[in-house]
BAVEX-402724 format. One record per residue (C-alpha): residue number from 1; residue in one letter; chain; x, y, z. Coordinates in nm, 3 decimals. Layout:
% BAVEX-402724
- NUM:a:A:X:Y:Z
...
This chain:
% BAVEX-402724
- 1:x:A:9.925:10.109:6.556
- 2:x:A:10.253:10.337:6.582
- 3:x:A:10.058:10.668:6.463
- 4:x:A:9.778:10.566:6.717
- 5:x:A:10.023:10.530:7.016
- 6:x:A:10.233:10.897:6.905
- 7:x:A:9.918:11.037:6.919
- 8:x:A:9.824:10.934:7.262
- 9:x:A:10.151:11.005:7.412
- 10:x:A:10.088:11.357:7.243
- 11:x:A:9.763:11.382:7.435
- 12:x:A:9.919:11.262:7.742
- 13:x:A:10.176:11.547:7.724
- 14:x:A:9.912:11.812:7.651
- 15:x:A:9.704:11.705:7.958
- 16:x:A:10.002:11.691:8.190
- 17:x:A:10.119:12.076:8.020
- 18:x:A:9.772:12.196:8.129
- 19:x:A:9.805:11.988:8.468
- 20:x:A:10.098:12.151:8.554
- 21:x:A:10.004:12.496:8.461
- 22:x:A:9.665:12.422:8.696
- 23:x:A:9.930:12.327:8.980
- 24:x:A:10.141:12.584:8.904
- 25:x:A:9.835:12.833:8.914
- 26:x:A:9.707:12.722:9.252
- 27:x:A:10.035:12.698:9.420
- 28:x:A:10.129:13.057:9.372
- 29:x:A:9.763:13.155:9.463
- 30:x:A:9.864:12.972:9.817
- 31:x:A:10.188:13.157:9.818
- 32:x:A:10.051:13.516:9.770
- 33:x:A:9.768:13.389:9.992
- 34:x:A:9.496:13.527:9.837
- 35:x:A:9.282:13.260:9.967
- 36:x:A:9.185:13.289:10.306
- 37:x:A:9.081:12.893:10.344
- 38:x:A:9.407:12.814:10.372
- 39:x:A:9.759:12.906:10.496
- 40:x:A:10.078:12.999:10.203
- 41:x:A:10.268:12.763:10.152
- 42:x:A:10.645:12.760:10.328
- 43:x:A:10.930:12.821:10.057
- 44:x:A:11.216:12.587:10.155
- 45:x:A:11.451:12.418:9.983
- 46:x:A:11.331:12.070:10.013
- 47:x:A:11.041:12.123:9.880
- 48:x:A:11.173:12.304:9.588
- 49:x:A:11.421:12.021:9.512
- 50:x:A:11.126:11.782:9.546
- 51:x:A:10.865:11.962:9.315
- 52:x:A:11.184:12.038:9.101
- 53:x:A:11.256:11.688:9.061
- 54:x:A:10.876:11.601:9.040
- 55:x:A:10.810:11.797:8.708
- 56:x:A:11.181:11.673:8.569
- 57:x:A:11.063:11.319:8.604
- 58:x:A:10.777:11.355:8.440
- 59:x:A:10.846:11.559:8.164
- 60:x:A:11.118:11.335:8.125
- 61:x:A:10.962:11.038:8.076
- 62:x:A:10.734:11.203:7.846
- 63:x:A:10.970:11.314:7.590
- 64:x:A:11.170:10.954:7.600
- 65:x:A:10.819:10.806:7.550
- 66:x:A:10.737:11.013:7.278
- 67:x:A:11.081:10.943:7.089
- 68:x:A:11.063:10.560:7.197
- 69:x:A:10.705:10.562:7.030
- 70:x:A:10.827:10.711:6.721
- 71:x:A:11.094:10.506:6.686
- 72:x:A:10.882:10.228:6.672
- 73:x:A:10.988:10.048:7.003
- 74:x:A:10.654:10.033:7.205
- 75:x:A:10.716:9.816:7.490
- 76:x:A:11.034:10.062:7.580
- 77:x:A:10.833:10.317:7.580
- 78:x:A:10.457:10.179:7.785
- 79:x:A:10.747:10.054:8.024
- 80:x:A:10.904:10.369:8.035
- 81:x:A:10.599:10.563:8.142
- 82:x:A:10.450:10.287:8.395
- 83:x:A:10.817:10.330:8.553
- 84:x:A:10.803:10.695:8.612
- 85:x:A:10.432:10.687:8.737
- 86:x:A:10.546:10.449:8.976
- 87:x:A:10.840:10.673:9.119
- 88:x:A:10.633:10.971:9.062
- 89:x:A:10.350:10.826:9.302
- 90:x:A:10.616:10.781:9.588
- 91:x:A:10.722:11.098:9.563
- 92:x:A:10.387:11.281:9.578
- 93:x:A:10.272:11.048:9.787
- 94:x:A:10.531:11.051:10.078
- 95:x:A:10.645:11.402:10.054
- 96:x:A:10.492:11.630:9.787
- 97:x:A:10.073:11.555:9.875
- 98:x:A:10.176:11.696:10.228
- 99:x:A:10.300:12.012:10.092
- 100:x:A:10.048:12.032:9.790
- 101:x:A:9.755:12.037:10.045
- 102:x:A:9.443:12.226:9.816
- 103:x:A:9.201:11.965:9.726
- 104:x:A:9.180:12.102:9.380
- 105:x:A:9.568:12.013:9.311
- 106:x:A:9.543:11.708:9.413
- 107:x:A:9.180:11.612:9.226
- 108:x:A:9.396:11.736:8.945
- 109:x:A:9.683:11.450:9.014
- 110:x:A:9.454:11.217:9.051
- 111:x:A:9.291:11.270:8.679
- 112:x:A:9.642:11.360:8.547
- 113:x:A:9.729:11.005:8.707
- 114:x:A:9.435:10.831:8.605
- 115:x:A:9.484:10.913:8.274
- 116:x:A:9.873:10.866:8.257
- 117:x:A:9.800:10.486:8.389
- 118:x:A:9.530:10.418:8.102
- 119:x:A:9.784:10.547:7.860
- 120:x:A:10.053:10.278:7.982
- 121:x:A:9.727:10.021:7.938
- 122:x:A:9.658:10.130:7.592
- 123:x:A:10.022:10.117:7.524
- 124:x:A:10.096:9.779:7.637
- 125:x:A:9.784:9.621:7.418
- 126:x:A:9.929:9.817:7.116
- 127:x:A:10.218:9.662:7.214
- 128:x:A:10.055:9.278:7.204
- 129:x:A:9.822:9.323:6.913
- 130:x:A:10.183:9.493:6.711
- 131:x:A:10.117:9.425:6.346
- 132:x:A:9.782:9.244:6.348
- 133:x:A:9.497:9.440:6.242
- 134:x:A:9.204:9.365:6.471
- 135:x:A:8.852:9.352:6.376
- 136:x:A:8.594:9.593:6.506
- 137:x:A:8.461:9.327:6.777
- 138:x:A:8.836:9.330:6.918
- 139:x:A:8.882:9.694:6.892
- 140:x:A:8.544:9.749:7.092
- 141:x:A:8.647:9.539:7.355
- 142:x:A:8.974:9.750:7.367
- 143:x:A:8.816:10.045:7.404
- 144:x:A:8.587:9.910:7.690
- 145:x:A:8.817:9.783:7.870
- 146:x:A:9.030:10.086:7.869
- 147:x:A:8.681:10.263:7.983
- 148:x:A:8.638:10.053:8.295
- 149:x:A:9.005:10.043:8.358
- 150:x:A:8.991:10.405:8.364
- 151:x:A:8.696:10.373:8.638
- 152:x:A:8.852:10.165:8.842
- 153:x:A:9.158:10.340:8.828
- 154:x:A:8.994:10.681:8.914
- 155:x:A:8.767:10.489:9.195
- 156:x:A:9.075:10.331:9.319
- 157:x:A:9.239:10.673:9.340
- 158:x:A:8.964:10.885:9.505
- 159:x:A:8.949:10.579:9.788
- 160:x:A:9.305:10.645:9.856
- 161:x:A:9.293:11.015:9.885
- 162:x:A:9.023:10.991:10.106
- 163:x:A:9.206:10.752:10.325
- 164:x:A:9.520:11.028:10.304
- 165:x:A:9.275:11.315:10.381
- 166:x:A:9.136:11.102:10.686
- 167:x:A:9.473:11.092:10.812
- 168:x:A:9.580:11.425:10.796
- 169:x:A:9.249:11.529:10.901
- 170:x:A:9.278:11.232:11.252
- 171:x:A:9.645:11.426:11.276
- 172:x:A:9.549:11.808:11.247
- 173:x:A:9.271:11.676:11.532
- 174:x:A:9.540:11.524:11.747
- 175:x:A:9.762:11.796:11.701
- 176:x:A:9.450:12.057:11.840
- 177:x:A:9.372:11.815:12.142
- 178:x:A:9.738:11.824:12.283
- 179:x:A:9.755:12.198:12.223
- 180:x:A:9.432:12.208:12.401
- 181:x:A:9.619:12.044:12.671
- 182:x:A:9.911:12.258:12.701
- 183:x:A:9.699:12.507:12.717
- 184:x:A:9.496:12.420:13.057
- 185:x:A:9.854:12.388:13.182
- 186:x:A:9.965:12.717:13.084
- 187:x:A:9.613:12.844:13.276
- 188:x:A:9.705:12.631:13.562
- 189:x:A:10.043:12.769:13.624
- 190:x:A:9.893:13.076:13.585
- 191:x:A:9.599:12.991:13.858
- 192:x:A:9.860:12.944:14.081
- 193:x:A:10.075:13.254:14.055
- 194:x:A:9.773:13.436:14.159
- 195:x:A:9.651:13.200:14.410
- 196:x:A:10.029:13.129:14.581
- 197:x:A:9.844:13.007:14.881
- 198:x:A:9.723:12.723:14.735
- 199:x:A:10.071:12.635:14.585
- 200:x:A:10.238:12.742:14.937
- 201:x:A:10.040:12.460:15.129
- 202:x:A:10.084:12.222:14.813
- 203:x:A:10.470:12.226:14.722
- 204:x:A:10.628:12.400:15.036
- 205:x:A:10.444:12.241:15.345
- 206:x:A:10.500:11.894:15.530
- 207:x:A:10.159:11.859:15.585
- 208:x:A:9.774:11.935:15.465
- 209:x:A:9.620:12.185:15.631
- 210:x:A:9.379:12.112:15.942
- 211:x:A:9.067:12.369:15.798
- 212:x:A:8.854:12.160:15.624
- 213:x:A:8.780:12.473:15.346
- 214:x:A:9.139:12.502:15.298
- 215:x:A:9.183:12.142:15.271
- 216:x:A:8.875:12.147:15.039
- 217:x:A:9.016:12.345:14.815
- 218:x:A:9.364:12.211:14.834
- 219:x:A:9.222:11.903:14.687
- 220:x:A:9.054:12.068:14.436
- 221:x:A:9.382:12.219:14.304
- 222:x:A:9.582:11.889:14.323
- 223:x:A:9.304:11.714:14.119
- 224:x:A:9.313:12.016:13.842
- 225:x:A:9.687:11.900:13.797
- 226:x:A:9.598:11.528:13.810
- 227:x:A:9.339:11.571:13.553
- 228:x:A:9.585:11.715:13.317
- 229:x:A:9.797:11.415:13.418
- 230:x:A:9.494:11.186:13.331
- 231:x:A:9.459:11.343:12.978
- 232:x:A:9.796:11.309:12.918
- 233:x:A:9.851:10.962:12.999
- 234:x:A:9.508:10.887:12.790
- 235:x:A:9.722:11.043:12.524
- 236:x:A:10.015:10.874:12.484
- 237:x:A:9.842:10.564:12.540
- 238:x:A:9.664:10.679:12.184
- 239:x:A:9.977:10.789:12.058
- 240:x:A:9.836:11.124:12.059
- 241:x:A:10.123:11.287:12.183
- 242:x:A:10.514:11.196:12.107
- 243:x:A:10.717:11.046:12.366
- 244:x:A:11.017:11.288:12.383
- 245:x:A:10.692:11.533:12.474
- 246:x:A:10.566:11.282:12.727
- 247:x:A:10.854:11.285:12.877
- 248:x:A:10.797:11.654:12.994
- 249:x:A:10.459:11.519:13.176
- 250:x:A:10.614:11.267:13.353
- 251:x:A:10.889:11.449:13.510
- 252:x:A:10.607:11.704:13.653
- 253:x:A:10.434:11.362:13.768
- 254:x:A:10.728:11.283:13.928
- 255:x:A:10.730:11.626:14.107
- 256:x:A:10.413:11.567:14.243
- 257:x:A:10.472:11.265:14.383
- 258:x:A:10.739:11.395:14.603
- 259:x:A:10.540:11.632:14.731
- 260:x:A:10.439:11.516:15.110
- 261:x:A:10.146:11.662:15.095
- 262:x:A:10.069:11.460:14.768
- 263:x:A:10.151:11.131:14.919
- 264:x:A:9.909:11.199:15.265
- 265:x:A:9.615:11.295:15.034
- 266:x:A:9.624:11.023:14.735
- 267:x:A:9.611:10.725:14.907
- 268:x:A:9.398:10.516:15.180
- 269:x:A:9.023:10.549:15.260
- 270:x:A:8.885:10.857:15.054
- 271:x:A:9.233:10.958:14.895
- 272:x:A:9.251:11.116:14.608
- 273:x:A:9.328:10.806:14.380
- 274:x:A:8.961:10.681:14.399
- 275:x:A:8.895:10.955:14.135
- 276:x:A:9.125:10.860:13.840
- 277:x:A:9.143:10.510:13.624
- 278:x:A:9.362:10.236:13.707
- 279:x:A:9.627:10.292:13.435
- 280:x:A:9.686:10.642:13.592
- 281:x:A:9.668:10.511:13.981
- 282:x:A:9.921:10.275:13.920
- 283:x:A:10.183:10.539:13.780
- 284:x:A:10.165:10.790:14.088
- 285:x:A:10.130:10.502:14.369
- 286:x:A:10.486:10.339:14.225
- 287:x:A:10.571:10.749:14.201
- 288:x:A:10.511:10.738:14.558
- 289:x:A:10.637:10.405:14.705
- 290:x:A:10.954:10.490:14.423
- 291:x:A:10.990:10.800:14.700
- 292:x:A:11.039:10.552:14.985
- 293:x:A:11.308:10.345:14.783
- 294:x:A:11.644:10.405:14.906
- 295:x:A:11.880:10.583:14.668
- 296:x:A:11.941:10.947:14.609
- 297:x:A:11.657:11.133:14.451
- 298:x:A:11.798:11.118:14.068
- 299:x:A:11.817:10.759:14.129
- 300:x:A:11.466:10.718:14.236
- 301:x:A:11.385:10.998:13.977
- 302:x:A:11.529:10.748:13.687
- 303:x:A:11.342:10.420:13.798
- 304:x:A:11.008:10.639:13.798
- 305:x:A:11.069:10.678:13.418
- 306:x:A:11.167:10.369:13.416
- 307:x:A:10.873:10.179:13.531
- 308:x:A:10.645:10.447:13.329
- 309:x:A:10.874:10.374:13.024
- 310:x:A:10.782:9.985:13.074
- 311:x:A:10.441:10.060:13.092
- 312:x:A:10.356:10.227:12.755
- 313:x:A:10.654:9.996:12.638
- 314:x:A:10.841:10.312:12.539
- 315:x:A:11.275:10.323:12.547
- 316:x:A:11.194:10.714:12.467
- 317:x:A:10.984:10.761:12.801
- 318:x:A:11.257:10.546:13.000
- 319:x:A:11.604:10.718:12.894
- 320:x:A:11.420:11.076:12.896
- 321:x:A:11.607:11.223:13.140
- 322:x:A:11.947:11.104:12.956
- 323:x:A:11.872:11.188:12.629
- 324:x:A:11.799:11.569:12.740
- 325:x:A:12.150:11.574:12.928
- 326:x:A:12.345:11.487:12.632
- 327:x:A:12.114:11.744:12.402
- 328:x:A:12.210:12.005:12.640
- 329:x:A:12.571:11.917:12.620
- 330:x:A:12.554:11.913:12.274
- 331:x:A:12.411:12.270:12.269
- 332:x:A:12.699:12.392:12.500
């Protein structure tokens, strides 16, 4: 069985040659972008090291293959290549399938893979059967079940890059929902720069206004900030956004709550906090009773992110406000 298993190896080798220059083909398409589905690809130097290192390992466990085949020594060399598909797989898998992102490279790892792991099978029963010569009945049932190996292998496969497509595809969504949100803020803060009125009897007064328009309104503005508040709370809570980004939320939150005009319009009989969910109410009524607390405002200002840290059970959230002094100190 020696010739038969040089001879495979040899085919495995040619597929993986034309593999490669597919990969190759598509890649530098993506560079030059001359496909407007898609973005180029970024050149840096992690990723060349990685793809570097990708096509080393496997065309070096090809050629030791191919010289452990001829030299007789089977198992080294069906071990050899079910090693290297193994390390291989981590390495597209964890870094390389991210970078590698047209569907047509990867459909052409998975049948370069599929085929590399019924190799390894065909390998290791050349390997058992050594010098026995079986008879056509064994043979047949060799070749079958390399068949539905193969099958399985390739339906095993295309379940698993569907899986990885459905979370890139949940994480390219996320990412467009939070920018969503940032954006509303960025129109907010605009609103108010040409509405300063509004922010005037909001951030810089003692007290609501008496005209019940005014005061209409007022309200109106307060709950376009608390909706934003809302989403982003919703957010973390789905892990949506990161909490070092969270943390930029809540110190607005905590803003808010200062405010004194705030505090006389969220709470008691027709307050503002009848119109948001409980998870939110609870975080800007302890904002406001936090307010009350004796202690100098940072001190108040660090048990706010404290009991919000608690809450979503996040040490990121809670030591937010000391973990962007000592960046900035770094930075100086």
């Amino acid at each position: 069985m020696q010739p038969i298993v040089t001879i495979a190896i040899i085919f495995l080798e040619f597929v993986s040659l034309l593999c490669s220059l597919y990969i190759t083909y598509f890649i530098w398409l993506r560079w030059k972008n001359e496909e407007g589905a898609h973005d180029p690809l970024k050149l840096d130097l992690a990723f060349v090291a990685a793809s570097l290192l990708f096509v080393a390992l496997i065309f070096a466990s090809l050629w030791g293959a191919h010289r452990l085949s001829a030299d007789g020594t089977i198992l080294d060399a069906a071990s050899l290549l079910g090693g290297s598909f193994v390390v291989a797989g981590f390495l597209y898998g964890g870094y390389l399938r991210n970078r590698w992102d047209d569907d047509r490279i990867r459909y052409a790892v998975l049948l370069w893979a599929t085929l590399w792991a019924v190799i390894v099978f065909f390998l290791f029963v050349a390997w058992h059967w050594r010098d026995l010569k079986p008879d056509e009945s064994a043979l047949q049932v060799i070749n079958n079940a390399a068949q539905i190996l193969g099958i399985v292998i390739a339906a095993a496969m295309i379940v698993i890059t569907n899986h990885l497509n459905s979370k890139q595809q949940n994480a390219t969504a996320q990412h467009k929902i939070y920018q969503t949100l940032e954006l509303q803020s960025v129109q907010l803060f605009q609103w108010e720069c040409e509405h300063p009125q509004f922010a005037k009897m909001f951030w810089f007064a003692e007290n609501p206004p008496r005209d019940e328009l005014k005061r209409h309104l007022l309200r109106q503005y307060i709950c376009q900030t608390l909706n934003l508040f809302e989403m982003a709370v919703r957010f973390r809570r789905q892990k949506i956004v990161a909490p070092e980004v969270f943390g930029s939320w809540v110190i607005w939150m905590w803003e808010v709550c200062r405010a004194p005009v705030f505090q006389k319009l969220w709470g008691g009989e027709g307050g503002i906090w009848t119109n948001y969910v409980a998870e939110f109410r609870r975080i800007m009524t302890r904002g406001i009773e936090i307010t009350s607390e004796s202690g100098n405002e940072a001190s108040q200002r660090k048990a706010f992110f404290k009991f919000v840290g608690e809450l979503f059970d996040c040490e990121d959230v809670e030591h937010w406000m000391d973990i962007s002094v000592q960046d900035f100190r770094q930075r100086k």
